[in-house]
N, CA and C atoms as a LAMMPS dump frame, in Angstrom:
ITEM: TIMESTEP
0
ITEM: NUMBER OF ATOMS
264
ITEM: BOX BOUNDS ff ff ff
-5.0000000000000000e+02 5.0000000000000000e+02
-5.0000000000000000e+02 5.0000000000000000e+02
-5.0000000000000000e+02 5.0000000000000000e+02
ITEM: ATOMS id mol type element x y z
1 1 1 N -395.954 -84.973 -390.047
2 1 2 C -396.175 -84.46 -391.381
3 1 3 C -395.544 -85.363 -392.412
4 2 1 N -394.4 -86.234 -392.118
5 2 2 C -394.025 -86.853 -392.648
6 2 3 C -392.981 -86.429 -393.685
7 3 1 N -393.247 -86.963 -395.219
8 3 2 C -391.862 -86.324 -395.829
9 3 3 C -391.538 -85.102 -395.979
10 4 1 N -390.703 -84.735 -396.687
11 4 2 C -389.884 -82.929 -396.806
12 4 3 C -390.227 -82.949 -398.039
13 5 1 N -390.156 -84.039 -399.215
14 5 2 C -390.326 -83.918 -400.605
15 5 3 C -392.326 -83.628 -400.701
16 6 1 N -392.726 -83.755 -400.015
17 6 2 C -394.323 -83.483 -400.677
18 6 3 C -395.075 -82.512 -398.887
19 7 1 N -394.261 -80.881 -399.071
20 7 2 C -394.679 -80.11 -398.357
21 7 3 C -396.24 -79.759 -399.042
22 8 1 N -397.332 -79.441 -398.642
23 8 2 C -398.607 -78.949 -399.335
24 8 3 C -399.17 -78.27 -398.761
25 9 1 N -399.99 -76.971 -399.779
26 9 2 C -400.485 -75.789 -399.058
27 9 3 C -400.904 -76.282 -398.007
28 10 1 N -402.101 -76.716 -397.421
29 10 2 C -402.333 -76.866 -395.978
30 10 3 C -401.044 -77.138 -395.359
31 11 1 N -399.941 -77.714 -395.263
32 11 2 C -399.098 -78.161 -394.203
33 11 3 C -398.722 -76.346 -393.92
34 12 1 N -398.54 -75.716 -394.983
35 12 2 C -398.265 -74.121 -394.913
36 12 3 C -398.787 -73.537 -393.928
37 13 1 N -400.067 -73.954 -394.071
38 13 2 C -400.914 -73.047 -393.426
39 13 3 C -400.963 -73.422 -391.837
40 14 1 N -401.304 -74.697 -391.886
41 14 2 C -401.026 -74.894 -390.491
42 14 3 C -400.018 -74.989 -389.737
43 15 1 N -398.499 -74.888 -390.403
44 15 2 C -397.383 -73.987 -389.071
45 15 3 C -397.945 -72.718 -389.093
46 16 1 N -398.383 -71.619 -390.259
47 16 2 C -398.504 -70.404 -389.773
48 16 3 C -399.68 -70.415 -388.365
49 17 1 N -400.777 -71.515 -388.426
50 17 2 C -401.562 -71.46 -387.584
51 17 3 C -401.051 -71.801 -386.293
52 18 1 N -399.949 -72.565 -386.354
53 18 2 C -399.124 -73.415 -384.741
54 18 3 C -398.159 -72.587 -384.913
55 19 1 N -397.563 -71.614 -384.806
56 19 2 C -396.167 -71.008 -385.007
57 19 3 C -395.977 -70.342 -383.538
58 20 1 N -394.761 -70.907 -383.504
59 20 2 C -394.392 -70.144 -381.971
60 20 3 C -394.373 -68.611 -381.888
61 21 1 N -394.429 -68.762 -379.88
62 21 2 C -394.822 -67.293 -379.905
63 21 3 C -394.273 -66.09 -380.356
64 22 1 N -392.908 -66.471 -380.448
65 22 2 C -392.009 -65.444 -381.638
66 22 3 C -392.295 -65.301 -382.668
67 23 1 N -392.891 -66.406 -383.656
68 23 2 C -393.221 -66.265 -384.923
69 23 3 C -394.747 -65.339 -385.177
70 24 1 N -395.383 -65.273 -384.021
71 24 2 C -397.078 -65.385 -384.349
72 24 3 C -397.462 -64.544 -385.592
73 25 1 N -397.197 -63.251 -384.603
74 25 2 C -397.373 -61.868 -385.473
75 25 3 C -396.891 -61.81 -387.148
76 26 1 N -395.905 -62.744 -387.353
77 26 2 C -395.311 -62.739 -388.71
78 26 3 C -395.906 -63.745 -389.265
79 27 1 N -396.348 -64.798 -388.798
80 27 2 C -397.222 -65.759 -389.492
81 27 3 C -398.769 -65.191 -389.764
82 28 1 N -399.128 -64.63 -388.665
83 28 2 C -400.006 -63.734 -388.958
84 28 3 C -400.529 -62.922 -390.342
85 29 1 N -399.191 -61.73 -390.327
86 29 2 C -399.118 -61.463 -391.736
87 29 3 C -398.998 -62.033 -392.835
88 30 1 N -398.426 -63.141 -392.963
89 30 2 C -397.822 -63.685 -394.039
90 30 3 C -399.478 -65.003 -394.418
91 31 1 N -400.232 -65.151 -393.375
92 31 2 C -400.939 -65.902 -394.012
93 31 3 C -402.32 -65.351 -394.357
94 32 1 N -402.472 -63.841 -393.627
95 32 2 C -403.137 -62.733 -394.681
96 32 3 C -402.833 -62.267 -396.306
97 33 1 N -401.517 -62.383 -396.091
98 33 2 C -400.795 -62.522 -397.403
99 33 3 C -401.076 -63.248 -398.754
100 34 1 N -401.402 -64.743 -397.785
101 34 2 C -401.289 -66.057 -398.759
102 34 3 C -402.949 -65.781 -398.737
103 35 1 N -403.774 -65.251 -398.351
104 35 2 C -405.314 -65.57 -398.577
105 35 3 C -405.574 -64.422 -399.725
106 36 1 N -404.91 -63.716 -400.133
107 36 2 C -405.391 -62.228 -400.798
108 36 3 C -404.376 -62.662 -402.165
109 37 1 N -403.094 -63.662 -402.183
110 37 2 C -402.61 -63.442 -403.456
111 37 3 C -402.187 -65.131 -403.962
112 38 1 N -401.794 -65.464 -404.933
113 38 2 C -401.299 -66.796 -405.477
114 38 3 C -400.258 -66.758 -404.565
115 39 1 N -399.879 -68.434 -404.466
116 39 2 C -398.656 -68.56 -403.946
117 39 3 C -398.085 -69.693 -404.1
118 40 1 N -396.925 -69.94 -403.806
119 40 2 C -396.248 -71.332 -404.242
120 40 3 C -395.3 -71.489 -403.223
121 41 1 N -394.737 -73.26 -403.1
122 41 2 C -394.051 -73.781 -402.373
123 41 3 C -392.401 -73.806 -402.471
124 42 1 N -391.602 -73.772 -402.601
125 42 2 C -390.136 -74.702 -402.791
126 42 3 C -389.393 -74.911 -401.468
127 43 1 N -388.635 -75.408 -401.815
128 43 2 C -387.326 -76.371 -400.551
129 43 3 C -388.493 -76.858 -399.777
130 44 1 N -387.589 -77.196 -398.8
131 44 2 C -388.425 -77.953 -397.997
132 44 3 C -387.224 -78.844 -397.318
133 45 1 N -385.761 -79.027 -397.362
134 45 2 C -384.618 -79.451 -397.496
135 45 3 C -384.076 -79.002 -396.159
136 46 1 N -383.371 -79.78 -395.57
137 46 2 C -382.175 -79.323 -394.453
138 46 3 C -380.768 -78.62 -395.381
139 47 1 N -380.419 -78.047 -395.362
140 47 2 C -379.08 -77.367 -396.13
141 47 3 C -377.926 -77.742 -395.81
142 48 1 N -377.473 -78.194 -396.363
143 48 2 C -375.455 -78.144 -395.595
144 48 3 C -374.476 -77.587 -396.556
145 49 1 N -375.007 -76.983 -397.776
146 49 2 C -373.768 -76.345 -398.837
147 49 3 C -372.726 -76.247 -398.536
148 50 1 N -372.148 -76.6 -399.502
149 50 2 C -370.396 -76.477 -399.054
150 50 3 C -370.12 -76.855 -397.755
151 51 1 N -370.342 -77.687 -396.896
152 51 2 C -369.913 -78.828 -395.931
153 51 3 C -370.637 -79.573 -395.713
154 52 1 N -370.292 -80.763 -396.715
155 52 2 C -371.426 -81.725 -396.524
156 52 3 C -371.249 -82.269 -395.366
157 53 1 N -369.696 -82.009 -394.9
158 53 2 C -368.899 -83.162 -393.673
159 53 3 C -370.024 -82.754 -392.106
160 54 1 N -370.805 -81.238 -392.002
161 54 2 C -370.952 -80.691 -390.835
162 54 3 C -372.387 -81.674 -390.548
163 55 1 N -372.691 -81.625 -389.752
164 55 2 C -373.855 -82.437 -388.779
165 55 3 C -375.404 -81.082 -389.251
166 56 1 N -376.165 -81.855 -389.804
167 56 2 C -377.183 -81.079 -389.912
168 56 3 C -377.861 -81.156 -388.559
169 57 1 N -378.106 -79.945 -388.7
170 57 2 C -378.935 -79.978 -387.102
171 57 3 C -380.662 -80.024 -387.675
172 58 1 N -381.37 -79.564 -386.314
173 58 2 C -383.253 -80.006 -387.264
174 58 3 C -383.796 -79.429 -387.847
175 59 1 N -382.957 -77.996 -387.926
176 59 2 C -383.425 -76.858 -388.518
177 59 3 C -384.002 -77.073 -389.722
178 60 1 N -385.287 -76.494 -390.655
179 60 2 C -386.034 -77.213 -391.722
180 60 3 C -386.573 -75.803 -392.101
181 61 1 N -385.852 -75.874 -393.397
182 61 2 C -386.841 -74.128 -394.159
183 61 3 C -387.447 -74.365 -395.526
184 62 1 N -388.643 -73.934 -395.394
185 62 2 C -389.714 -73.838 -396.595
186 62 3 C -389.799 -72.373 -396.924
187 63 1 N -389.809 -72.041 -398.054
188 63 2 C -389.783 -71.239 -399.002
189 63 3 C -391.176 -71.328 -399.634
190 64 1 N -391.651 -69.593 -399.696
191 64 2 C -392.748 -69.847 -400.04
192 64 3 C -392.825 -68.29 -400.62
193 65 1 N -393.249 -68.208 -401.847
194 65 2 C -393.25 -66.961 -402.579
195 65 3 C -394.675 -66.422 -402.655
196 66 1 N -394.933 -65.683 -402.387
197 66 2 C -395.934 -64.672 -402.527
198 66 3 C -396.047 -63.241 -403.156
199 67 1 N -396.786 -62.978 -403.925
200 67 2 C -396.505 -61.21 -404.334
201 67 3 C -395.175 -60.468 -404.472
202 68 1 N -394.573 -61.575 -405.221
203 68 2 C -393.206 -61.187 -405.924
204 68 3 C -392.025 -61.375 -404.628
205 69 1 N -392.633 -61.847 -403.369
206 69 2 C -391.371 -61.993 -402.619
207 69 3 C -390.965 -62.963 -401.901
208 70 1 N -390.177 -63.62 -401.361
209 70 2 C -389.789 -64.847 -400.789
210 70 3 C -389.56 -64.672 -399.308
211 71 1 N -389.931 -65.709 -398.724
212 71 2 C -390.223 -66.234 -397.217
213 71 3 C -390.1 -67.475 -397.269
214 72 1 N -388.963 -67.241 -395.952
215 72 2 C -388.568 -68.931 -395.433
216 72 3 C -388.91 -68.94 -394.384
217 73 1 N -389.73 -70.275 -394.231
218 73 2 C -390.038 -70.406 -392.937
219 73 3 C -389.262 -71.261 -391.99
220 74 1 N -388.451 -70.791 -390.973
221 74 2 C -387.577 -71.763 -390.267
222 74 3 C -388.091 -72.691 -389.635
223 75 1 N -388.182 -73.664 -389.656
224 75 2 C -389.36 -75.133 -388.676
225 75 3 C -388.379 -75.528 -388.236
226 76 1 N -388.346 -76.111 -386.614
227 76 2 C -387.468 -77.115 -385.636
228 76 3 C -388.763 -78.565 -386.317
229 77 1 N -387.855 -79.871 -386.24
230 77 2 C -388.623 -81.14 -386.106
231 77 3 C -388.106 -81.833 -384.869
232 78 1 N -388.973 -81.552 -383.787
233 78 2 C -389.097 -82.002 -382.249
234 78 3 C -390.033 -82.407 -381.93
235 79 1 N -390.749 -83.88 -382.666
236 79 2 C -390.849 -84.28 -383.601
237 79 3 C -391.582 -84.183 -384.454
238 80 1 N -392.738 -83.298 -384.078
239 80 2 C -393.44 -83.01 -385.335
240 80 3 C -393.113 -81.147 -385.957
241 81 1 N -393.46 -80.685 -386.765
242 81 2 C -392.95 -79.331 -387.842
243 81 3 C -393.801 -78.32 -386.383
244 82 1 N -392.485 -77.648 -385.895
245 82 2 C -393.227 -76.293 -385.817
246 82 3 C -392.305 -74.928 -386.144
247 83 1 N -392.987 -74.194 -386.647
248 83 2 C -392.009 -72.842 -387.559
249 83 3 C -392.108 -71.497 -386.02
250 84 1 N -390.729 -71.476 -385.82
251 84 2 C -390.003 -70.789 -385.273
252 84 3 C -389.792 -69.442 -385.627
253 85 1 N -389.37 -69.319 -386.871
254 85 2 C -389.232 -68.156 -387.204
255 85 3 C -389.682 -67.963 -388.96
256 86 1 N -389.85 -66.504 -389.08
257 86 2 C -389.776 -66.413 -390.613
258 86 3 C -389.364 -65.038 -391.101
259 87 1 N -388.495 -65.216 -392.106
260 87 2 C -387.752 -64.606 -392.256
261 87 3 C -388.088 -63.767 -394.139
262 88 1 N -387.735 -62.52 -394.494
263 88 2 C -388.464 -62.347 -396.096
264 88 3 C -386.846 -62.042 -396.688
């Protein structure tokens, strides 16, 4: 997928479409979600707040607002994006 700075609706769509088998059912919903209302992107960033010193691990969350509410999608990069979990 390449960079973190230029995530785009399709890249969205297709972890909800590849999302592991834990995620399915919630990607499921959430991309019924995204077909019925506007929606938008942010982060896209590994996090380390307040310790910059700690070792980022591959963990990778996109944020994605829909119908007034927010969802991150947790992605492992092994090596290409697949979303693990998602969380509102």
């Amino acid at each position: 997928m390449g960079s973190w700075n230029r995530i785009r609706p399709e890249h969205v769509v297709d972890l909800l479409d590849d999302a592991a088998p834990d995620a399915r059912g919630d990607a499921r919903d959430l991309a019924t979600m995204l077909s019925r209302f506007a929606w938008r992107i942010s982060g896209g960033t590994a996090s380390a707040q307040g310790s910059s010193n700690r070792i980022v691990n591959n963990v990778r969350e996109i944020t994605v607002s829909v119908a007034g509410r927010n969802f991150q999608l947790h992605c492992t990069e092994t090596p290409s994006l697949k979303l693990e979990r998602i969380t509102a």
